[in-house]
PAZANU-959091 format. One record per residue (C-alpha): residue number from 1; residue in one letter; x, y, z. Coordinates in Angstrom, 3 decimals, padded with zeros to 6 digits. Example, Ala and Ser with C-alpha at 12.3 -4.5 7.8 and 13.67 -1.06 7.14 Angstrom:
! residues 2
node num: 1&residuo: A&X: 012.300&Y: -004.500&Z: 007.800 $
node num: 2&residuo: S&X: 013.670&Y: -001.060&Z: 007.140 $
This chain:
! residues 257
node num: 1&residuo: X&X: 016.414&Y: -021.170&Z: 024.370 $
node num: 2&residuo: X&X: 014.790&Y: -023.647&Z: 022.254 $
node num: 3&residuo: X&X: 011.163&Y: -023.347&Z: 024.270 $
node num: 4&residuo: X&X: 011.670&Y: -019.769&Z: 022.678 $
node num: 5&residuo: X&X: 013.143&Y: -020.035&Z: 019.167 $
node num: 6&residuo: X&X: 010.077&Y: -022.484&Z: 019.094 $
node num: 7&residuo: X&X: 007.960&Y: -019.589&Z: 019.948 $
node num: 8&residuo: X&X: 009.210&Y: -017.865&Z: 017.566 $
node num: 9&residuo: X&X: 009.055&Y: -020.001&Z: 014.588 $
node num: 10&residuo: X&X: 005.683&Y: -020.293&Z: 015.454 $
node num: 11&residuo: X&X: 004.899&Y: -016.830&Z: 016.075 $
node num: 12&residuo: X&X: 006.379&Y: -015.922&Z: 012.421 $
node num: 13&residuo: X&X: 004.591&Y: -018.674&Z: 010.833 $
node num: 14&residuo: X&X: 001.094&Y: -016.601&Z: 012.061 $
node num: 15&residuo: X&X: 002.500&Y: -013.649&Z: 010.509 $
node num: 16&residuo: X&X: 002.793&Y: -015.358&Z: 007.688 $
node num: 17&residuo: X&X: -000.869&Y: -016.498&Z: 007.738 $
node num: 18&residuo: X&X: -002.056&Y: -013.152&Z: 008.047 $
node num: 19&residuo: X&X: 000.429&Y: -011.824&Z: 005.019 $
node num: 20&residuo: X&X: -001.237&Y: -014.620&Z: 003.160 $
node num: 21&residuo: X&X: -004.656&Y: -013.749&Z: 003.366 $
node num: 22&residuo: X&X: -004.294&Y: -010.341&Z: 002.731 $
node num: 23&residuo: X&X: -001.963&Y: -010.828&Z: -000.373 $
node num: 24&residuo: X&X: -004.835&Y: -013.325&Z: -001.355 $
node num: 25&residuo: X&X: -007.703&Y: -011.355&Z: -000.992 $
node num: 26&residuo: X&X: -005.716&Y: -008.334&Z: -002.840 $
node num: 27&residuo: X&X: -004.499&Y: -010.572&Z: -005.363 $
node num: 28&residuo: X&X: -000.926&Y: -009.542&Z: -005.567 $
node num: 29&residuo: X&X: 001.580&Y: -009.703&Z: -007.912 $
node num: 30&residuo: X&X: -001.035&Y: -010.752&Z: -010.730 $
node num: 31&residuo: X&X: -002.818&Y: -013.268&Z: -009.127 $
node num: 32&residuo: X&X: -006.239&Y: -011.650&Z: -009.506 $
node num: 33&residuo: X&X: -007.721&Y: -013.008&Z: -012.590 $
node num: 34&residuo: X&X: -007.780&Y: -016.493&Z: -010.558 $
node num: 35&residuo: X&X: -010.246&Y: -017.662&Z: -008.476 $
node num: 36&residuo: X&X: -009.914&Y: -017.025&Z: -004.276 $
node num: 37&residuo: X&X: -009.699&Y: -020.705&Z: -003.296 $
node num: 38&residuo: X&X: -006.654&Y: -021.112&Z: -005.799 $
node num: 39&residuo: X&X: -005.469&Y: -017.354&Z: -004.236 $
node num: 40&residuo: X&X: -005.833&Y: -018.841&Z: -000.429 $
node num: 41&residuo: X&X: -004.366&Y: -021.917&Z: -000.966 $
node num: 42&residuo: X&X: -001.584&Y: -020.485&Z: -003.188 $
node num: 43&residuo: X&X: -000.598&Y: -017.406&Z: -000.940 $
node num: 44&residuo: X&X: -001.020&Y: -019.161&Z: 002.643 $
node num: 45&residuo: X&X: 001.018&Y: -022.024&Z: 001.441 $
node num: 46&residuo: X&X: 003.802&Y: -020.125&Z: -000.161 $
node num: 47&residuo: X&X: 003.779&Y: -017.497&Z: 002.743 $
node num: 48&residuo: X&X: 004.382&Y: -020.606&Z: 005.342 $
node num: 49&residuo: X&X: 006.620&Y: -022.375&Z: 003.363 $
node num: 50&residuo: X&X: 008.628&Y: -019.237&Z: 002.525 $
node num: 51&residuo: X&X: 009.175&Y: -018.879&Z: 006.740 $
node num: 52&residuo: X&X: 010.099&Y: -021.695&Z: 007.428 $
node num: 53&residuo: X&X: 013.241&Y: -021.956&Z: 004.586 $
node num: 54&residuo: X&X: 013.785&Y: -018.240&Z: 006.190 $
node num: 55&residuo: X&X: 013.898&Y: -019.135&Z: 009.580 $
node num: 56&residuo: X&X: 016.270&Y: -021.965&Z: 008.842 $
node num: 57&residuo: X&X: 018.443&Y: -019.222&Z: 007.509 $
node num: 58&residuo: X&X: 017.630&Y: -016.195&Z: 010.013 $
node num: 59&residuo: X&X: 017.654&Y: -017.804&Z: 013.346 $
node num: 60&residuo: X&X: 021.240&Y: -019.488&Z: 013.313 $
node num: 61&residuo: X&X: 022.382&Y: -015.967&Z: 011.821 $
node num: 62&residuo: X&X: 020.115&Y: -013.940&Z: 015.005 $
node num: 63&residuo: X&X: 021.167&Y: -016.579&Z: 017.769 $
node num: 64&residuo: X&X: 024.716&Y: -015.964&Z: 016.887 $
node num: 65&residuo: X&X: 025.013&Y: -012.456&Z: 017.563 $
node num: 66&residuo: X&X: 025.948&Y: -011.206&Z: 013.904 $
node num: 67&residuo: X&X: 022.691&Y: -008.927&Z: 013.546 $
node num: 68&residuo: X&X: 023.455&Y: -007.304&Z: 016.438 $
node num: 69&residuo: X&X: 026.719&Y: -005.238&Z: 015.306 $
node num: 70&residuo: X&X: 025.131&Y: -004.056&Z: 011.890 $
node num: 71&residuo: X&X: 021.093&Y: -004.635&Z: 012.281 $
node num: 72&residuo: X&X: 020.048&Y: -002.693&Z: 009.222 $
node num: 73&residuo: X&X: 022.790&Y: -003.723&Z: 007.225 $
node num: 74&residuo: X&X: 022.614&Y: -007.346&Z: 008.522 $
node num: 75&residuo: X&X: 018.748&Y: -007.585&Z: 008.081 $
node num: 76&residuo: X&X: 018.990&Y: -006.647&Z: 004.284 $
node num: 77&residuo: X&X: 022.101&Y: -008.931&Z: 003.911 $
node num: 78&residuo: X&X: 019.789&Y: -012.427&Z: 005.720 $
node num: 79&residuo: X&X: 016.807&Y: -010.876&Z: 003.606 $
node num: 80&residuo: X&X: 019.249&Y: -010.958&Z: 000.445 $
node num: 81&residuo: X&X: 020.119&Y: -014.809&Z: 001.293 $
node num: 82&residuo: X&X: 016.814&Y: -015.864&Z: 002.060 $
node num: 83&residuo: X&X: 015.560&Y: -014.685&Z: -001.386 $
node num: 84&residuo: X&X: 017.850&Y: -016.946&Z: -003.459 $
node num: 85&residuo: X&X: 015.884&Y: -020.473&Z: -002.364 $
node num: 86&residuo: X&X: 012.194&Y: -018.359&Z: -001.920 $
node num: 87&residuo: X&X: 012.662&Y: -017.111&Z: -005.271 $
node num: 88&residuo: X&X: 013.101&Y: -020.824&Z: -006.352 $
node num: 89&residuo: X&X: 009.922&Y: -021.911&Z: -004.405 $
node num: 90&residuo: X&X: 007.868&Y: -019.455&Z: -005.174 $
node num: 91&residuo: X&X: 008.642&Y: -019.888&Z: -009.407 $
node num: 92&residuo: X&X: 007.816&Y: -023.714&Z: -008.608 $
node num: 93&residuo: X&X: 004.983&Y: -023.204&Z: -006.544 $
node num: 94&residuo: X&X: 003.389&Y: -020.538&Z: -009.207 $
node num: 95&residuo: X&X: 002.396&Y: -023.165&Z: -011.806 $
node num: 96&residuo: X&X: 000.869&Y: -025.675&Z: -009.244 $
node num: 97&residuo: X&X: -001.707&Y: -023.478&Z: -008.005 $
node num: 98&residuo: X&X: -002.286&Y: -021.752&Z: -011.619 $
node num: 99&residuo: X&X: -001.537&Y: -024.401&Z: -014.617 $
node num: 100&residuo: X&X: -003.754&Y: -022.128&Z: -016.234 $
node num: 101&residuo: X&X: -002.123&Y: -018.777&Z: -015.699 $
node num: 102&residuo: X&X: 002.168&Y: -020.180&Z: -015.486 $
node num: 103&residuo: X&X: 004.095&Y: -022.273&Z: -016.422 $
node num: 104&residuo: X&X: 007.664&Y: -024.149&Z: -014.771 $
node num: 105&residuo: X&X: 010.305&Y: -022.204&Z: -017.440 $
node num: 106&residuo: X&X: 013.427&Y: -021.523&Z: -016.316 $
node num: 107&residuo: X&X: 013.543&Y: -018.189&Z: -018.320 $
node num: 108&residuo: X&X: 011.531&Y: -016.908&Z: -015.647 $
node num: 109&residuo: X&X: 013.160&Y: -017.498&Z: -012.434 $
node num: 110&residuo: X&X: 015.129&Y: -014.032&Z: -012.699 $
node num: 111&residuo: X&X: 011.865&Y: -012.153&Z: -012.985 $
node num: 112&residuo: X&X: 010.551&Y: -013.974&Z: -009.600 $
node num: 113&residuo: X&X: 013.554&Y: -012.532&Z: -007.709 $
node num: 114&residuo: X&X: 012.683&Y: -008.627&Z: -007.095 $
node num: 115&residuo: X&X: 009.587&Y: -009.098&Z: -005.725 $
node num: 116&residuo: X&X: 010.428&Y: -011.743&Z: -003.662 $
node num: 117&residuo: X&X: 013.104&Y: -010.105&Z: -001.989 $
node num: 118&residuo: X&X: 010.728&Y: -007.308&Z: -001.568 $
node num: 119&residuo: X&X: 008.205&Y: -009.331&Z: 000.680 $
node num: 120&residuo: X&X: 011.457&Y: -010.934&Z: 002.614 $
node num: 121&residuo: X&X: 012.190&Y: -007.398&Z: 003.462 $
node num: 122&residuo: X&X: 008.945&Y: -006.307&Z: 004.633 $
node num: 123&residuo: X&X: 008.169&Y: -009.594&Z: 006.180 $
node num: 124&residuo: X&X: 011.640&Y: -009.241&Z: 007.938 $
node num: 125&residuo: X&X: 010.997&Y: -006.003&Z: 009.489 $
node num: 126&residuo: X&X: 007.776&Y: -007.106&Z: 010.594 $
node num: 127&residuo: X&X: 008.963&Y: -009.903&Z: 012.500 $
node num: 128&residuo: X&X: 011.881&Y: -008.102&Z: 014.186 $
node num: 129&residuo: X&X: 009.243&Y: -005.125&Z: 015.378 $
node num: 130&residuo: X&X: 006.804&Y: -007.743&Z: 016.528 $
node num: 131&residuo: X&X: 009.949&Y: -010.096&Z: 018.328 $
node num: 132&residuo: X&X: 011.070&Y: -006.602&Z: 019.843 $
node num: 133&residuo: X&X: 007.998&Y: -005.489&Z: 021.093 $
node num: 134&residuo: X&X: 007.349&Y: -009.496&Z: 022.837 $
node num: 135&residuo: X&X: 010.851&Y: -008.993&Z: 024.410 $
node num: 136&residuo: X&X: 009.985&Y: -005.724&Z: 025.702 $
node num: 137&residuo: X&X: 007.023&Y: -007.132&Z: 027.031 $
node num: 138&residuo: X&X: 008.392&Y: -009.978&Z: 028.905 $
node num: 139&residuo: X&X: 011.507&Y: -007.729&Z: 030.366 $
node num: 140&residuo: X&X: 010.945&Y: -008.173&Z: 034.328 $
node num: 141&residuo: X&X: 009.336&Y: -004.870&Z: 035.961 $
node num: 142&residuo: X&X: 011.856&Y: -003.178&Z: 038.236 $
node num: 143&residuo: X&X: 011.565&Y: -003.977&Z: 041.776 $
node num: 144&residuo: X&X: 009.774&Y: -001.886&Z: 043.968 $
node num: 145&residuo: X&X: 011.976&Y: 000.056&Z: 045.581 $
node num: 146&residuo: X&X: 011.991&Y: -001.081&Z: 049.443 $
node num: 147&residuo: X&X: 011.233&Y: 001.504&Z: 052.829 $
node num: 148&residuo: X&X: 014.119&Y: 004.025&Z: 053.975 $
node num: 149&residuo: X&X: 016.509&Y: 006.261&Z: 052.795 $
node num: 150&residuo: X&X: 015.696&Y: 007.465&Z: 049.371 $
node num: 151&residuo: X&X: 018.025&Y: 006.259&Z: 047.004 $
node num: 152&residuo: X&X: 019.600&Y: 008.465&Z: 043.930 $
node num: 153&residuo: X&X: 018.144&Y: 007.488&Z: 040.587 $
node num: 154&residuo: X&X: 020.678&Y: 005.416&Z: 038.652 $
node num: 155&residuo: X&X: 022.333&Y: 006.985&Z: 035.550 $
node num: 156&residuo: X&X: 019.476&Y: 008.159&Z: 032.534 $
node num: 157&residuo: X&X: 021.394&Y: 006.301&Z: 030.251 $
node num: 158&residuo: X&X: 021.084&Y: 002.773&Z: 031.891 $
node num: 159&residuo: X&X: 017.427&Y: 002.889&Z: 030.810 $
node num: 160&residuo: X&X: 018.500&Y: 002.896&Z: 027.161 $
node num: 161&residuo: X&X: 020.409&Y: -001.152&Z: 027.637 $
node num: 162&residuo: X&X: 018.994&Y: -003.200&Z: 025.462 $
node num: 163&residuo: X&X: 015.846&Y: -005.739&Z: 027.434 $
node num: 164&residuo: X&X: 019.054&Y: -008.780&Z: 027.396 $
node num: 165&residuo: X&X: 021.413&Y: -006.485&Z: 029.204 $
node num: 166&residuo: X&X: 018.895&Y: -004.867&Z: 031.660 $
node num: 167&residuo: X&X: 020.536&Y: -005.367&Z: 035.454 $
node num: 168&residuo: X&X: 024.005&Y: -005.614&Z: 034.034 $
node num: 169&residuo: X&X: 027.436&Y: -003.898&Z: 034.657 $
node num: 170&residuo: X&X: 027.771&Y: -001.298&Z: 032.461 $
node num: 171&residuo: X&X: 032.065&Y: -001.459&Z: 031.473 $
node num: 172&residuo: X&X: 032.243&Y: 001.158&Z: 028.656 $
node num: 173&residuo: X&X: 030.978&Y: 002.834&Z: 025.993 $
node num: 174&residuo: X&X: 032.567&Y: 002.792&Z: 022.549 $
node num: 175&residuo: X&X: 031.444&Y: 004.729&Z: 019.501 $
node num: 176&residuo: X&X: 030.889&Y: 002.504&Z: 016.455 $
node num: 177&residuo: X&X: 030.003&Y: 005.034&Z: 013.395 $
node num: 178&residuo: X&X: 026.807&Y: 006.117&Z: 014.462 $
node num: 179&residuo: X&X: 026.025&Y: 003.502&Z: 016.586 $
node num: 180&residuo: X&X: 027.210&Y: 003.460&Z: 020.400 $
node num: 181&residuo: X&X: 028.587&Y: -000.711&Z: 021.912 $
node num: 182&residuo: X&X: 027.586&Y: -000.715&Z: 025.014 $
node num: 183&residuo: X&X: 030.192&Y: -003.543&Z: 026.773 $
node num: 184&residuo: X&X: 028.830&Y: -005.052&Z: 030.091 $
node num: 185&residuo: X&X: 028.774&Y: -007.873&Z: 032.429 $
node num: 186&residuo: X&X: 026.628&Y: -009.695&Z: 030.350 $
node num: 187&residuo: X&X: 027.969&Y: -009.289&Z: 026.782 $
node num: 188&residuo: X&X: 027.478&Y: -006.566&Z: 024.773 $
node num: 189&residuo: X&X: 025.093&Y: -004.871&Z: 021.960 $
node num: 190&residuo: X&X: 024.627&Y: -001.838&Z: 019.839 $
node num: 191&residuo: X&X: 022.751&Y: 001.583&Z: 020.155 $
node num: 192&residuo: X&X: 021.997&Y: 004.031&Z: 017.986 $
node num: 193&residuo: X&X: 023.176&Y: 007.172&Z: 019.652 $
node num: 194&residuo: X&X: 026.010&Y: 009.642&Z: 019.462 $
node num: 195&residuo: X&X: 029.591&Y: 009.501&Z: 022.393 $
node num: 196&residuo: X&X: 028.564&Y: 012.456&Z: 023.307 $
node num: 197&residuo: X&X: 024.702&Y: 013.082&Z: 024.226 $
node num: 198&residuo: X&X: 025.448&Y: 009.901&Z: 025.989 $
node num: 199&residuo: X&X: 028.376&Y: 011.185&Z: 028.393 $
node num: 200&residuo: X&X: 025.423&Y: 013.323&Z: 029.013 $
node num: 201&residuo: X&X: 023.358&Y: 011.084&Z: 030.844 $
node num: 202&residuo: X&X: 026.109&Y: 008.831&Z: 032.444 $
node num: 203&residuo: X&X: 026.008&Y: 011.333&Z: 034.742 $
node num: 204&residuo: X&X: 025.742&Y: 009.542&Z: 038.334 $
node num: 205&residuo: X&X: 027.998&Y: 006.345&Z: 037.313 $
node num: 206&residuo: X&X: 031.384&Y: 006.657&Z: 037.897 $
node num: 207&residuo: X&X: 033.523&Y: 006.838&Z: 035.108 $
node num: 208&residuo: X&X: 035.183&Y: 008.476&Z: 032.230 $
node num: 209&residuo: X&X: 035.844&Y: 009.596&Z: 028.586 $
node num: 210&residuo: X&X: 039.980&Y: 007.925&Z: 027.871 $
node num: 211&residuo: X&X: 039.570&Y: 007.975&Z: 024.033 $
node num: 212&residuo: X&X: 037.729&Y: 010.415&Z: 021.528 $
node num: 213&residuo: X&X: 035.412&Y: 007.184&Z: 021.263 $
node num: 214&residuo: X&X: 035.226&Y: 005.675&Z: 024.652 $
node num: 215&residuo: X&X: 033.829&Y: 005.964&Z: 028.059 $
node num: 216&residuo: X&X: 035.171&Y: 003.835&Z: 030.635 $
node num: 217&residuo: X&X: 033.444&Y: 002.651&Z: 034.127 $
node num: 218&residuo: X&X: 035.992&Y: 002.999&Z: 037.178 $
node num: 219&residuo: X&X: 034.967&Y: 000.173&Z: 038.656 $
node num: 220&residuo: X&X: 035.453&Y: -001.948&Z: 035.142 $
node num: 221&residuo: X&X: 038.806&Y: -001.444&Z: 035.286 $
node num: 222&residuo: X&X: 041.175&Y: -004.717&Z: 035.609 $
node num: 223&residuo: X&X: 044.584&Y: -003.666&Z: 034.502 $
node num: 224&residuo: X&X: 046.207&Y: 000.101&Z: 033.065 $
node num: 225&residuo: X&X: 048.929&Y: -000.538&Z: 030.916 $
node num: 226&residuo: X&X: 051.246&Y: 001.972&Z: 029.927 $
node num: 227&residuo: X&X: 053.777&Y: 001.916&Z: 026.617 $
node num: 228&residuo: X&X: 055.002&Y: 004.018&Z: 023.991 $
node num: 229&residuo: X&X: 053.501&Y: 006.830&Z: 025.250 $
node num: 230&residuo: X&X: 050.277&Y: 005.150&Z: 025.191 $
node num: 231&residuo: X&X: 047.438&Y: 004.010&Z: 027.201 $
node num: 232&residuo: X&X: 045.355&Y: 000.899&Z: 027.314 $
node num: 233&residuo: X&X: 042.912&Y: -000.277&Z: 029.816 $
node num: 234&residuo: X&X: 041.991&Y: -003.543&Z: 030.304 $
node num: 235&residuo: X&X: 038.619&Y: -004.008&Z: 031.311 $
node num: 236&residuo: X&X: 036.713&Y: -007.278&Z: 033.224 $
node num: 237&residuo: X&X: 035.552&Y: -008.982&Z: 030.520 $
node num: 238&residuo: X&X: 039.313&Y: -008.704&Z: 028.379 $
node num: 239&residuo: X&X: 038.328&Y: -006.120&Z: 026.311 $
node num: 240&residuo: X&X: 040.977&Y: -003.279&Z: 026.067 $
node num: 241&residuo: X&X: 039.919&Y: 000.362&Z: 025.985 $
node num: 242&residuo: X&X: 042.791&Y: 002.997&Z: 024.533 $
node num: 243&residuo: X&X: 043.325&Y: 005.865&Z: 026.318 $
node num: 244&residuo: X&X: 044.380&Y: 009.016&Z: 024.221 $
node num: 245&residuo: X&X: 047.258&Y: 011.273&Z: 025.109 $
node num: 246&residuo: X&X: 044.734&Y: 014.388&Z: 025.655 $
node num: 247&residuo: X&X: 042.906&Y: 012.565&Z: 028.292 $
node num: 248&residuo: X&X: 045.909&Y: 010.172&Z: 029.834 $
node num: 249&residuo: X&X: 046.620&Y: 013.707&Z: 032.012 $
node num: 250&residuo: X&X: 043.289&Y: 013.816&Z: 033.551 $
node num: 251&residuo: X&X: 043.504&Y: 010.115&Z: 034.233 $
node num: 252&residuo: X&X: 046.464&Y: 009.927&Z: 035.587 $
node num: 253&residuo: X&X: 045.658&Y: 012.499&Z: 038.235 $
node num: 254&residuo: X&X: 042.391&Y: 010.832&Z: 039.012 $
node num: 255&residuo: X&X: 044.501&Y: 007.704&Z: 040.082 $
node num: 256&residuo: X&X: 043.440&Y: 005.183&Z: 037.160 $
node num: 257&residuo: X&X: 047.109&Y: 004.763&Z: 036.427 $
């Protein structure tokens, strides 16, 4: 874990290299009337500087899990909080790399904040496509599949787990809004997809719908409770999936209670 956050940092800190040069060679946000050298050095050092404060922010907030239940939401929200001590840095950094063009007054510092949370976004997105795409890349290739009887394809929708829950039990399916929490063996992330198109490809796994937002593995099942007229099942991992009165008949009949 920390050979990779390490990675990481790194990784984002060439980004920012790159998003340095270019700003400096375009001379953003008014910093073409000065000279390149004073551009490089102010834009490279400001871009660096700028991800590493983030990182200290993002990566505690990414290892945790919390981007994972909301990830547009939650990237704006970590972009929002890393712009409050960037916009600081950047309004000191200003007038040490143009003495001639700004000066260190605190009247300012409002006016730094817009466009500073404007590059945190885009600099935000860019590192989440880029970490998503290395993940992707370093996901193990399926095993070839050994000589005999031909085997049935697993499920479509198993391809669509996230690269960290590839190979794991899938327990259920619950609709979040218009996102889809996949619950497995190995913990559990989001998807954006709708209850119903994926039903549609769980075709294959054994399994199903107990709730106008769930879909339930058979085999996931630890416990069926049964009170007040309602349904709950109680799945490996703790979680507990309700089941709704106009699919408890079906279930029943199948044996899951």
């Amino acid at each position: 874990m920390a050979a990779q956050t390490a990675i990481g940092v790194l990784r984002s800190v060439a980004i920012a290299v790159v998003a340095g040069l270019f700003l400096a060679y375009a001379g953003a946000f008014g910093t073409v009337a000065a000279p390149l050298p004073q551009r490089l050095g102010y834009w490279i050092t400001t871009m660096v500087l700028a991800t590493l404060v983030g990182s200290a922010i993002f990566i505690p907030v990414y290892l945790r899990g919390w981007l994972r239940q909301r990830p547009l939401v939650g990237s704006l929200i970590v972009a929002l909080a890393m712009s409050a001590p960037l916009t600081v840095l950047v309004w000191f950094l200003g007038p040490q790399f143009f003495p001639d063009y700004l000066a260190t007054d605190p009247k300012l510092l409002p006016g730094y904040f817009p466009p500073v949370f404007g590059v945190s976004v885009i600099m935000t997105a860019i590192n989440h496509l880029v970490a998503d795409h290395d993940e992707r890349r370093r996901a193990p290739p399926p095993a070839a599949a050994a000589a005999g009887p031909e085997v049935p394809a697993p499920p479509k929708f198993l391809e669509r787990l996230p690269p960290r829950l590839r190979g794991a039990e899938l327990y259920a399916v619950e609709a979040e809004d218009h996102y889809l929490r996949l619950h497995t063996s190995q913990g559990s992330d989001l998807i954006l997809m709708r209850l119903a198109d994926a039903i549609g490809e769980l075709d294959g796994l054994e399994g199903a719908q107990t709730h106008r937002s769930w879909w339930v593995a058979r085999g996931a099942v630890a416990d069926a409770r049964r009170a007040d007229g309602r349904g709950t099942l109680v799945l490996k991992n703790g979680v507990e999936a309700p089941v709704s009165r106009s699919f408890a008949g079906a279930l029943r009949e199948a044996g899951w209670f």
